[in-house]
One Martini backbone bead per residue (centre of mass of N, CA, C, O) as a GRO file, in nm:
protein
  449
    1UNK     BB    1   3.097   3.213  10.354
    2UNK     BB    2   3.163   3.468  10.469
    3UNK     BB    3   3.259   3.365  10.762
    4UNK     BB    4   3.495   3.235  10.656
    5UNK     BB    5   3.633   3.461  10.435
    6UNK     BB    6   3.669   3.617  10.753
    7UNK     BB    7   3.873   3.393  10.879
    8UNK     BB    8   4.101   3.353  10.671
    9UNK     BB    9   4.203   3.651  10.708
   10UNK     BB   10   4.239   3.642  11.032
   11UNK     BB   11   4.500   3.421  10.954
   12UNK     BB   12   4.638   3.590  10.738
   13UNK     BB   13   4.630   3.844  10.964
   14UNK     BB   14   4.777   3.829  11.229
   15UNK     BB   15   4.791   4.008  11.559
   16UNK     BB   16   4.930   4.102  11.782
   17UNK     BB   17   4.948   4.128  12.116
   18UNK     BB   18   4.806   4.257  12.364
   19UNK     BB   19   4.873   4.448  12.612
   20UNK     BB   20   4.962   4.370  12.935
   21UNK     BB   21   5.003   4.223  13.320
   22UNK     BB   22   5.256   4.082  13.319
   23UNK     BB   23   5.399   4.230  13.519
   24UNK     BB   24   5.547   4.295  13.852
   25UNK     BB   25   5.576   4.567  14.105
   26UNK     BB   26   5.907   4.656  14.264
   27UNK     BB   27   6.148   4.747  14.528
   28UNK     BB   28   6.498   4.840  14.586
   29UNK     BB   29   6.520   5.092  14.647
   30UNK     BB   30   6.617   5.230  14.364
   31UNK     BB   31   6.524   4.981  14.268
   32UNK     BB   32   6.347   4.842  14.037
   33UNK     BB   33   6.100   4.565  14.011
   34UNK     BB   34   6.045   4.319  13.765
   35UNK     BB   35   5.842   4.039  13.727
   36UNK     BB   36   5.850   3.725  13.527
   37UNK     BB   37   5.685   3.489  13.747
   38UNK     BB   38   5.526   3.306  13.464
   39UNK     BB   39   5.607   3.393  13.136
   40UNK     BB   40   5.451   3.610  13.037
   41UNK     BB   41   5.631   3.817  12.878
   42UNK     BB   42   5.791   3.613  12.716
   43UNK     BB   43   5.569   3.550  12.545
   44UNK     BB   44   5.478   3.795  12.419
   45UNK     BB   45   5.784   3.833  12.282
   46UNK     BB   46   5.715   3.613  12.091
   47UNK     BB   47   5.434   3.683  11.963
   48UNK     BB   48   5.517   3.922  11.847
   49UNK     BB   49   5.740   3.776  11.647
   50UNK     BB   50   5.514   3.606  11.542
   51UNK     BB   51   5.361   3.926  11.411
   52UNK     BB   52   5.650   4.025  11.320
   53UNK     BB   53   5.934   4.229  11.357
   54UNK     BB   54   6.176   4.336  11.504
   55UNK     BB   55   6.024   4.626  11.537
   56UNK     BB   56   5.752   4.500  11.658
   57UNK     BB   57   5.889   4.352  11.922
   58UNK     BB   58   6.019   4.608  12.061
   59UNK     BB   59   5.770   4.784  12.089
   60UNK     BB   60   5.630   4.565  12.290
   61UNK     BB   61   5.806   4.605  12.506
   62UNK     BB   62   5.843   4.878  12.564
   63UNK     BB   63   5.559   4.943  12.642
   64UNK     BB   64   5.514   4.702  12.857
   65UNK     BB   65   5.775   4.875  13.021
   66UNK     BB   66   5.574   5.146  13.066
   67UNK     BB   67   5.330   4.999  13.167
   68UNK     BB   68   5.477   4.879  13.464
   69UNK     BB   69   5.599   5.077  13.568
   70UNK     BB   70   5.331   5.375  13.501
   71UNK     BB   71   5.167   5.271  13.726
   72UNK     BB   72   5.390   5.320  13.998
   73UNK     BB   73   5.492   5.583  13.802
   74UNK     BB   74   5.578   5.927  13.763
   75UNK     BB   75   5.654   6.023  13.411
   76UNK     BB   76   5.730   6.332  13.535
   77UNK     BB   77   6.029   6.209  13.670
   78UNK     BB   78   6.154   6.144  13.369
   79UNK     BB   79   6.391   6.098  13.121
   80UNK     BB   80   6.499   5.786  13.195
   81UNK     BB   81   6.472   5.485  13.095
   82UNK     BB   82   6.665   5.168  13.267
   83UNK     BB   83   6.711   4.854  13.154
   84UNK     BB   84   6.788   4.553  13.292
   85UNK     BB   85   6.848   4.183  13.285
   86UNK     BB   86   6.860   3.867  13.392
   87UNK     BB   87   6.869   3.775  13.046
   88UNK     BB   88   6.896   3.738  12.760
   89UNK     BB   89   6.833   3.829  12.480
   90UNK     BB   90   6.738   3.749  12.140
   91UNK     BB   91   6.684   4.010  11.999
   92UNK     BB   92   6.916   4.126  12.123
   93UNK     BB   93   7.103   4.410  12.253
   94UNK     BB   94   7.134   4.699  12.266
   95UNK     BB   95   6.895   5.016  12.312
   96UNK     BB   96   6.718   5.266  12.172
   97UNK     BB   97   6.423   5.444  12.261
   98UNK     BB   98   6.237   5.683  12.134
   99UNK     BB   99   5.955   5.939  12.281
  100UNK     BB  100   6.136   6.206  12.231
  101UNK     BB  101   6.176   6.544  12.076
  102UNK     BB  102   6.262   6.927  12.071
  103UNK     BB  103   6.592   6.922  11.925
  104UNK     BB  104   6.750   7.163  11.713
  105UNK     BB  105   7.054   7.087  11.509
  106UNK     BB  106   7.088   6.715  11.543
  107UNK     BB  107   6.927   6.544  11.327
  108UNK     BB  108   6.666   6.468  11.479
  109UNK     BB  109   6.369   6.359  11.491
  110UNK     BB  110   6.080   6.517  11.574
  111UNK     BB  111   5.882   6.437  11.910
  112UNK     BB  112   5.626   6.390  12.040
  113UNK     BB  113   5.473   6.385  12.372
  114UNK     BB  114   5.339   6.017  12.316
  115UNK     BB  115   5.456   5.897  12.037
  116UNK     BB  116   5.571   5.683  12.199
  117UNK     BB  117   5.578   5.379  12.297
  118UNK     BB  118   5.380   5.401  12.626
  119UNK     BB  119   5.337   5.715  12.642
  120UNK     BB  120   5.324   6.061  12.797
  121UNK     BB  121   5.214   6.316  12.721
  122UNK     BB  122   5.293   6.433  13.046
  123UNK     BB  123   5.558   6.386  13.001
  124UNK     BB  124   5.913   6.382  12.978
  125UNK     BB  125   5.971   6.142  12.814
  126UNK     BB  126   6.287   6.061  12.592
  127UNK     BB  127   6.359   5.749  12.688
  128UNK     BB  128   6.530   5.412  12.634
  129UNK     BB  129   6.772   5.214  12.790
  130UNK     BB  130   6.832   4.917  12.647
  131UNK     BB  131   7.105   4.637  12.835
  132UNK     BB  132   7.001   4.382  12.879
  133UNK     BB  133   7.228   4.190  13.045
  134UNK     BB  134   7.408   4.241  13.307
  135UNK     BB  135   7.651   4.021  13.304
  136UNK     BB  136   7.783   4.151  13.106
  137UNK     BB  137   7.896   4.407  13.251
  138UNK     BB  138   8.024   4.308  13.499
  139UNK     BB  139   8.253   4.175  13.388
  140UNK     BB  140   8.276   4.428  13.183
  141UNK     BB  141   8.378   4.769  13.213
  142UNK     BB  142   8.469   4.843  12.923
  143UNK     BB  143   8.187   4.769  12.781
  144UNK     BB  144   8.006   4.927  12.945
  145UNK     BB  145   8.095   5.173  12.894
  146UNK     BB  146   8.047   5.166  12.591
  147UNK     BB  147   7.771   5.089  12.587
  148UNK     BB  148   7.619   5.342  12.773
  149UNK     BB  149   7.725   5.561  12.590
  150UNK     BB  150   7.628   5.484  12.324
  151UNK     BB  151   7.287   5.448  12.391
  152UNK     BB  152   7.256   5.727  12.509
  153UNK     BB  153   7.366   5.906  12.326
  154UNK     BB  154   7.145   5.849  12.083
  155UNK     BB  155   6.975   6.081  12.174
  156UNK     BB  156   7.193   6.267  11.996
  157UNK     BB  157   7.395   6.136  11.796
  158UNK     BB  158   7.468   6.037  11.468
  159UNK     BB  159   7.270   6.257  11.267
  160UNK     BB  160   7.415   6.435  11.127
  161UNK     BB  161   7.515   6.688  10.925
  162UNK     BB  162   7.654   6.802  10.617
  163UNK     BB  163   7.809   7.107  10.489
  164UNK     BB  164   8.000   7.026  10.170
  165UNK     BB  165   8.219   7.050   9.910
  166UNK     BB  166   8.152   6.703   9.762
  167UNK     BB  167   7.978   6.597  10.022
  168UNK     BB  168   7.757   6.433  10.140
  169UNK     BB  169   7.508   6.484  10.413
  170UNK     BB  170   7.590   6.154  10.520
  171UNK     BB  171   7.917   6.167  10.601
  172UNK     BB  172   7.874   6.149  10.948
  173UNK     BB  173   7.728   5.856  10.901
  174UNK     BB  174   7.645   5.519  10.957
  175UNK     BB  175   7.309   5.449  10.952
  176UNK     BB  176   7.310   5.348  11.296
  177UNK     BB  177   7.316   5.621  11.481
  178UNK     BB  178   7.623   5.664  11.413
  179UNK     BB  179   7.951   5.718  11.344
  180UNK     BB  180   8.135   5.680  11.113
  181UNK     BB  181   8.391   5.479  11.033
  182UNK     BB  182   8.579   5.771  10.910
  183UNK     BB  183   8.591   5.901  11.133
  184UNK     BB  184   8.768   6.095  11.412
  185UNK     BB  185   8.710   6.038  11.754
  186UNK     BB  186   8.888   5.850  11.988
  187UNK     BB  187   8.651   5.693  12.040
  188UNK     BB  188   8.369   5.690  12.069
  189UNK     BB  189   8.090   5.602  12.166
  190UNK     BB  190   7.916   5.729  11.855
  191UNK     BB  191   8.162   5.640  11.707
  192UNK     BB  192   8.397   5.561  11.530
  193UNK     BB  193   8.767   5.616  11.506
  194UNK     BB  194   9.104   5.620  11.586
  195UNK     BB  195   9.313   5.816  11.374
  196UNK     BB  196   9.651   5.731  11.237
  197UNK     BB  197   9.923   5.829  11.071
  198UNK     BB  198  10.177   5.613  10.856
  199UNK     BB  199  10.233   5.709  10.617
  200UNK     BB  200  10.189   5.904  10.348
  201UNK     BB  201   9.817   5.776  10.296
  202UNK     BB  202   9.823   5.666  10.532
  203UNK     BB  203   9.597   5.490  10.756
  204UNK     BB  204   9.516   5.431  11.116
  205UNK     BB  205   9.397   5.219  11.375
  206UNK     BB  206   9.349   5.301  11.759
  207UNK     BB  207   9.203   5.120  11.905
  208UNK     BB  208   9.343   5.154  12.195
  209UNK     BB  209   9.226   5.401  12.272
  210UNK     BB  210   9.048   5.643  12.472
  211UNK     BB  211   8.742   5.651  12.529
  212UNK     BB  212   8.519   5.941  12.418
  213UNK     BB  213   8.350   6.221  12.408
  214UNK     BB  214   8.334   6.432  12.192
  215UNK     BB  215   8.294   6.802  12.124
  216UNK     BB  216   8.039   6.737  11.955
  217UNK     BB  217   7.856   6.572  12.112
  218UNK     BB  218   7.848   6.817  12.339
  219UNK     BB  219   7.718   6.960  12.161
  220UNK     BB  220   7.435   6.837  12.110
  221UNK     BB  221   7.382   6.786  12.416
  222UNK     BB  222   7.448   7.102  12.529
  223UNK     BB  223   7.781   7.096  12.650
  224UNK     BB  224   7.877   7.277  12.410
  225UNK     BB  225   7.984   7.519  12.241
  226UNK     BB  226   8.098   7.610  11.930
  227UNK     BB  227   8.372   7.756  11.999
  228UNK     BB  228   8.443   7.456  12.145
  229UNK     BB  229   8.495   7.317  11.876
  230UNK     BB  230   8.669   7.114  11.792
  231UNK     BB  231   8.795   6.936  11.491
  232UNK     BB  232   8.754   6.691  11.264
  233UNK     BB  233   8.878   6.379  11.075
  234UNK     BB  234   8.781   6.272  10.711
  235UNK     BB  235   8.780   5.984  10.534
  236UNK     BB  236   8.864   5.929  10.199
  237UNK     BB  237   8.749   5.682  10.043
  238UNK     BB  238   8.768   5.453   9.824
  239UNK     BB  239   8.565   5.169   9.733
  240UNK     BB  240   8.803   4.977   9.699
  241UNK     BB  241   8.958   5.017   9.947
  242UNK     BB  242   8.733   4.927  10.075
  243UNK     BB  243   8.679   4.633  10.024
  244UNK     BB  244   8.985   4.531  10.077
  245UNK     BB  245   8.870   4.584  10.390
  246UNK     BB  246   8.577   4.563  10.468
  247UNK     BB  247   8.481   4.872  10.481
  248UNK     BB  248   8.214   5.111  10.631
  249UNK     BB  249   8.020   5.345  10.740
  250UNK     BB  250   7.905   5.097  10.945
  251UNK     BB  251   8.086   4.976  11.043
  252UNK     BB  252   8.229   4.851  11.322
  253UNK     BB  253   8.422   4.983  11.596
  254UNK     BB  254   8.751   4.852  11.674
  255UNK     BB  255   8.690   4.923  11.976
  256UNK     BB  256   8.522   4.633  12.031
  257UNK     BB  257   8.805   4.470  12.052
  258UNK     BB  258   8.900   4.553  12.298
  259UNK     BB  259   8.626   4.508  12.482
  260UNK     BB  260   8.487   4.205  12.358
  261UNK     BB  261   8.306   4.274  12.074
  262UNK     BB  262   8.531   4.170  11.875
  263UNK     BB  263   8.743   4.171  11.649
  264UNK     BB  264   9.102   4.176  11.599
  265UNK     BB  265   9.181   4.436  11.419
  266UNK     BB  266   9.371   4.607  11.156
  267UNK     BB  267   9.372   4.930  11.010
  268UNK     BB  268   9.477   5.038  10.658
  269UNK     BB  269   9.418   5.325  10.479
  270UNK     BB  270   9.399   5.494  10.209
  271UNK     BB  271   9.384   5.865  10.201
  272UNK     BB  272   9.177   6.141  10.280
  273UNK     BB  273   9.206   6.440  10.448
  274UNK     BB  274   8.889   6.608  10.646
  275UNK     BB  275   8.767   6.870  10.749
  276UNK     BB  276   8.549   6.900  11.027
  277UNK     BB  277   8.343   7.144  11.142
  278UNK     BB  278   8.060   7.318  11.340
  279UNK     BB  279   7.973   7.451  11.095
  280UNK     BB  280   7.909   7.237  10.889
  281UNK     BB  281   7.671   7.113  11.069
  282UNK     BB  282   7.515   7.432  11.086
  283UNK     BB  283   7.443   7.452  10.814
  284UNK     BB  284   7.242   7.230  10.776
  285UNK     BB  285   7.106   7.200  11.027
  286UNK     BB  286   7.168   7.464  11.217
  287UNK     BB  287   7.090   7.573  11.520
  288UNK     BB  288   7.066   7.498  11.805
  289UNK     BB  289   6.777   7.393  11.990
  290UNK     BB  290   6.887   7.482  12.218
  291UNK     BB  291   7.070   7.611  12.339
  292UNK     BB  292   7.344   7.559  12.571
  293UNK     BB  293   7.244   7.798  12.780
  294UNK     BB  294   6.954   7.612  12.787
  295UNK     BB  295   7.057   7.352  12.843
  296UNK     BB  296   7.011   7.035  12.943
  297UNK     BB  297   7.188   6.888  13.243
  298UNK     BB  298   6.943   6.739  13.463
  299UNK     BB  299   6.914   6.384  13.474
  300UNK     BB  300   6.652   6.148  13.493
  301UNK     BB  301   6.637   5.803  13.598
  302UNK     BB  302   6.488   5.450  13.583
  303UNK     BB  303   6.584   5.157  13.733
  304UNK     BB  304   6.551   4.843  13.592
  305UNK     BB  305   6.445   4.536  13.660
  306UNK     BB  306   6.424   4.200  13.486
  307UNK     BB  307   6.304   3.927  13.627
  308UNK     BB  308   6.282   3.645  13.493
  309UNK     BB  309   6.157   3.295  13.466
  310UNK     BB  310   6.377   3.143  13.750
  311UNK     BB  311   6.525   3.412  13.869
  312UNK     BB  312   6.683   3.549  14.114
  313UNK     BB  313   6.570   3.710  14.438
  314UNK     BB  314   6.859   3.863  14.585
  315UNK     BB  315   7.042   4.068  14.780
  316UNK     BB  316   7.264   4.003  14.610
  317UNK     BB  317   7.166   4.055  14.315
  318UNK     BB  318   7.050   4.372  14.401
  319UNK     BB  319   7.333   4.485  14.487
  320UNK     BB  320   7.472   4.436  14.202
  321UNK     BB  321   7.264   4.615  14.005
  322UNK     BB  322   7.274   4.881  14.195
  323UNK     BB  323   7.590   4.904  14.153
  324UNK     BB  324   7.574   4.918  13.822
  325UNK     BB  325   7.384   5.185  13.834
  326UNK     BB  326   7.654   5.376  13.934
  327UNK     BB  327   7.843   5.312  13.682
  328UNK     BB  328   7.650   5.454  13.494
  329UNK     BB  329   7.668   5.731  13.611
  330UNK     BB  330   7.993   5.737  13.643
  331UNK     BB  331   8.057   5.720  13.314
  332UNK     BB  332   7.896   5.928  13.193
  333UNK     BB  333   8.007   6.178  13.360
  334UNK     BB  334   8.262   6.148  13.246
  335UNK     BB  335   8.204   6.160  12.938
  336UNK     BB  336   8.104   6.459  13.022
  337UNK     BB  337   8.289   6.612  13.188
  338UNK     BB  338   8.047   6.680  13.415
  339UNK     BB  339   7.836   6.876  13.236
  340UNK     BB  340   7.641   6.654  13.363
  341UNK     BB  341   7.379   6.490  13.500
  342UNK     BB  342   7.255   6.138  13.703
  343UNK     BB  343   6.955   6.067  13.829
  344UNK     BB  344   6.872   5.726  13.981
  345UNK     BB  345   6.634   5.809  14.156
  346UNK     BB  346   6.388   5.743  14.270
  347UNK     BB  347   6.012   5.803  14.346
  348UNK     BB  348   5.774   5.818  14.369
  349UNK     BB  349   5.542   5.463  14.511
  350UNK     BB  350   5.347   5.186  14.466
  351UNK     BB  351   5.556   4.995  14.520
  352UNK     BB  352   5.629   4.733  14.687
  353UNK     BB  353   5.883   4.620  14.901
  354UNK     BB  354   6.060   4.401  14.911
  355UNK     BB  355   6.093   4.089  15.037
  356UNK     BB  356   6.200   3.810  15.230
  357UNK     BB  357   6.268   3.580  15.397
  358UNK     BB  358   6.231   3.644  15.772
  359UNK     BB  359   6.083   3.893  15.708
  360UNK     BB  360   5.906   4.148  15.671
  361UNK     BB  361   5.590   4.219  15.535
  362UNK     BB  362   5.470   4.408  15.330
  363UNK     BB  363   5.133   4.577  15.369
  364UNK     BB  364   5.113   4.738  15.155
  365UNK     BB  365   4.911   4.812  14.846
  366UNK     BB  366   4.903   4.694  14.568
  367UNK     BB  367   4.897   4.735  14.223
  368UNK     BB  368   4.597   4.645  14.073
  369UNK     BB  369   4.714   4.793  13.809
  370UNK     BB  370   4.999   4.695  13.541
  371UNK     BB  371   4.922   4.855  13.238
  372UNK     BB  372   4.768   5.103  13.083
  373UNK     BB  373   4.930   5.436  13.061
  374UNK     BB  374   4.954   5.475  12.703
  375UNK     BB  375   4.987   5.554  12.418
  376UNK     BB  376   5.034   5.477  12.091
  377UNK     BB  377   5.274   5.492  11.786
  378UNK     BB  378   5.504   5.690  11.677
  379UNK     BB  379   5.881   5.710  11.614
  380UNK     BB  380   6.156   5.765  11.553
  381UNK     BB  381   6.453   5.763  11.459
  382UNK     BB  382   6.791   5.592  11.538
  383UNK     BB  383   6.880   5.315  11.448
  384UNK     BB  384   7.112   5.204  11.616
  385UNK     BB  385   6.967   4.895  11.742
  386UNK     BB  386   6.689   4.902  11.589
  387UNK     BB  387   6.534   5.239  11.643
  388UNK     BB  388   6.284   5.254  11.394
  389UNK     BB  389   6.004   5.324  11.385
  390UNK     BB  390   5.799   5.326  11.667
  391UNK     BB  391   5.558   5.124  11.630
  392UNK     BB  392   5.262   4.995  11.786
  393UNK     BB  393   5.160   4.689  11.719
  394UNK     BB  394   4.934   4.796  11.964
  395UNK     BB  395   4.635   4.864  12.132
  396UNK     BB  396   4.700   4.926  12.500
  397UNK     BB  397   4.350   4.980  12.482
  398UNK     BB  398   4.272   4.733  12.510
  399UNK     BB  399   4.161   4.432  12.662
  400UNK     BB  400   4.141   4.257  12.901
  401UNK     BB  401   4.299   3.961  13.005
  402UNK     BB  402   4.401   3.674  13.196
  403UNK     BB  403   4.692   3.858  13.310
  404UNK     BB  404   4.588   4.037  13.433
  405UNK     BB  405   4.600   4.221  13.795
  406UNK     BB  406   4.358   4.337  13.922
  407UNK     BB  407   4.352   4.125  14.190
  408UNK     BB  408   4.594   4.084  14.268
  409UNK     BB  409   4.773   3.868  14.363
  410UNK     BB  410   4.787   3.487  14.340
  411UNK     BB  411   5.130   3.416  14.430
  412UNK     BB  412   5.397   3.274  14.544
  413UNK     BB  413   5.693   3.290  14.547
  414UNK     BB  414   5.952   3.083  14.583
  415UNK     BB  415   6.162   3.078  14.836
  416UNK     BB  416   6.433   3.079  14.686
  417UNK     BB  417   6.378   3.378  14.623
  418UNK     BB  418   6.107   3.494  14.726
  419UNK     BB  419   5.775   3.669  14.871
  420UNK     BB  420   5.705   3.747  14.669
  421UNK     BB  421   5.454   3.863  14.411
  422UNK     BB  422   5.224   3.741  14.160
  423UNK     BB  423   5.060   3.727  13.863
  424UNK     BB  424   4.772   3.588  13.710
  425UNK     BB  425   4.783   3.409  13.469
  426UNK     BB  426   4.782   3.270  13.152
  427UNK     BB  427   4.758   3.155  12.866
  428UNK     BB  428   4.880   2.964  12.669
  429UNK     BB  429   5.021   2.925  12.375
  430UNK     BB  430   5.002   2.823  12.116
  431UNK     BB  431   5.166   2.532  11.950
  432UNK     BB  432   5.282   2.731  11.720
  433UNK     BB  433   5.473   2.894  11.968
  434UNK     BB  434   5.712   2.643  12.065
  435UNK     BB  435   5.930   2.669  11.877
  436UNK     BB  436   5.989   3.016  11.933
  437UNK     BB  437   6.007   2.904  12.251
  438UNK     BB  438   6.269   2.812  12.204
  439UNK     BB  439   6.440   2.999  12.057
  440UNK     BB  440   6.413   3.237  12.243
  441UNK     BB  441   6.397   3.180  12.484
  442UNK     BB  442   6.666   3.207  12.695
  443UNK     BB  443   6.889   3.317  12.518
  444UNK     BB  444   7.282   3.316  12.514
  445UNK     BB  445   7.336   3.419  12.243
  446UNK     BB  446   7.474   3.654  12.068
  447UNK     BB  447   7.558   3.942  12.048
  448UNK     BB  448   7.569   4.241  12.259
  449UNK     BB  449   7.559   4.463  12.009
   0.00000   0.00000   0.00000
């Protein structure tokens, strides 16, 4: 009876799945190269979603992709590791997912190194910018630009204080990573939109602006002294006229009409308009430590394709990947006014560099174990695009699966993609988990941010 009732309970609270060794890394000049060429890491990410929220399926991603990563890549090489994959994921849009932070005065929950899914306590990473599907991006650069400014952003931006009478202190936040958006930012990657005036006491949205990282956000990032920030001006709307217009402090940013990730409306409200300066933000959070003097200025990054089962691996395809990490180089460093900078070459690597059919085959020696290389945890808070509460929903350090890759590759993928090589499969998830995995796997539709 007793072995029962411990069955019983064992089925009422199924556990997410074990961390394991899914992917096989390989590189290509400077990209990373992932394959999923067995269809077992979204297998996972499918078992995930169902013992789990949207939360603790995206912390078993960046875990996943962390320790496949950083099996063959020393963790203390990046500040921040960025992610595309080869088709879009159902789970959801771009997202940040914080590892680290230890800068004071800009509204970050501080978070030590380790604290986060699947980091390494001696390494430098700050976080994950997870960027979903390539195809998004290449073919609107004017997306890709808004929205890699924005994820990256969320590292620093989008969580002050303000501390002002008559205004509560998260006047200047949209409660999803980014800023208000009745705050007057002139299109902000960091959220916000360009407000002007139209005359009475009205405001309008000037969705067509051409979108900037504001004076705040880059004092925020550390490259921007405070006596060198602009004011900003913060709409007070009351509540009648919030609902009149459908909008409110969380609202998407008209700029994404624009860009073609959202509806095209025009916004137009009565309102109250507030100066806000870097001296309140300052009231409330303290003083950035580090200053602005001793701010990190130079950003390394290391640029991953996570290519899923079934999708092409060929020279063409990871040319315009790689083409696409120099555009958000290109984009970001614009977008900071040049004041930093993002360098996003590989460092030592043990993963062999792919060959394709007709080519030599590399013969260095594959990494025999792509699976856990770092502790789980809780980590902060970032709001915007579901980074929240990072805890990971399983613990790293399980027994290794029937998919860990111990034994080295164990069949070669079929010559239309490439000649690199597999890791051995897993079992098959229950049949229980194929409604799931129909719904879930290769979904192609649902809003890309």
């Amino acid at each position: 009876m007793l072995l029962l009732l411990a069955a019983s309970a064992a089925l009422a609270e199924p556990a997410p799945p074990p961390h394991g060794n899914f992917l096989y890394p390989y590189r290509y000049g400077e990209l990373a190269l992932m394959l999923d060429s067995s269809g077992k890491f979204m297998d996972g990410v499918v078992a995930a979603s169902a013992f789990g929220d949207a939360q603790a399926t995206q912390d078993w991603l960046v875990t996943e992709l962390y320790e496949a990563f950083f099996a063959s890549h020393d963790s203390g090489d990046y500040d921040f590791v960025i992610v595309v994959t080869s088709d879009h994921f159902g789970s959801g849009g771009a997202f940040y997912a914080p590892v680290s932070n230890a800068i004071e005065g800009i509204g970050q929950p501080l978070l030590a190194p380790g604290d986060g899914p699947g980091a390494d306590p001696d390494g430098a990473l700050q976080g994950m910018i997870f960027m979903n599907a390539a195809s998004v991006w290449q073919g609107n650069e004017a997306a890709g630009r808004y929205v890699f400014n924005n994820t990256l952003g969320q590292r620093w931006c989008g969580a002050a204080s303000v501390a002002l009478d008559g205004l509560p202190d998260d006047a200047l936040r949209s409660g999803h990573g980014s800023w208000s958006y009745w705050l007057s930012t002139g299109n902000s990657p960091c959220g916000g939109n360009a407000w002007v005036y139209t005359g009475g006491d009205t405001m309008s949205v000037y969705a067509t602006a051409p979108s900037a990282y504001t004076d705040l956000d880059l004092y925020v990032m550390g490259l921007l002294e405070p006596e060198a920030v602009a004011p900003l001006e913060l709409m007070l709307v009351a509540a009648d006229e919030q609902e009149r217009v459908g909008r409110d402090a969380g609202s998407r940013p008209e700029h994404l009409s624009v860009v073609g990730l959202d509806k095209d409306e025009t916004v137009t409200v009565s309102a109250e308009v507030l100066s806000i300066t870097v001296d309140d933000v300052v009231a409330a959070e303290g003083p950035r430590l580090p200053a602005v003097s001793d701010s990190q200025r130079d950003f390394r990054a290391a640029f991953v394709y996570l290519s899923l089962e079934g999708d092409a691996v060929d020279r063409e395809t990871l040319d315009r990947i790689d083409a696409l990490r120099l555009d958000f180089v290109d984009w970001w460093q614009e977008a900071v006014r040049d004041l930093a900078t993002l360098d996003t070459t590989l460092g030592d690597s043990l993963a062999p560099e792919v060959t394709f059919p007709g080519e030599d085959v590399d013969t260095g020696a594959a990494p025999e174990d792509t699976g856990d290389t770092g502790d789980t945890g809780d980590s902060g808070s970032t709001g915007d695009s579901g980074s929240a509460d990072t805890d990971a929903p399983a613990d790293s350090d399980a027994p290794a699966t029937d998919s860990d890759a111990a034994d080295g590759p164990a069949a070669a993928i079929p010559e239309s993609t490439c000649s690199c090589t597999q890791p051995a499969g897993a079992p098959t998830p229950v049949a229980l988990l194929l409604p799931l995995l129909f719904l879930f796997r290769r979904a192609h539709h649902g809003e890309p941010r």
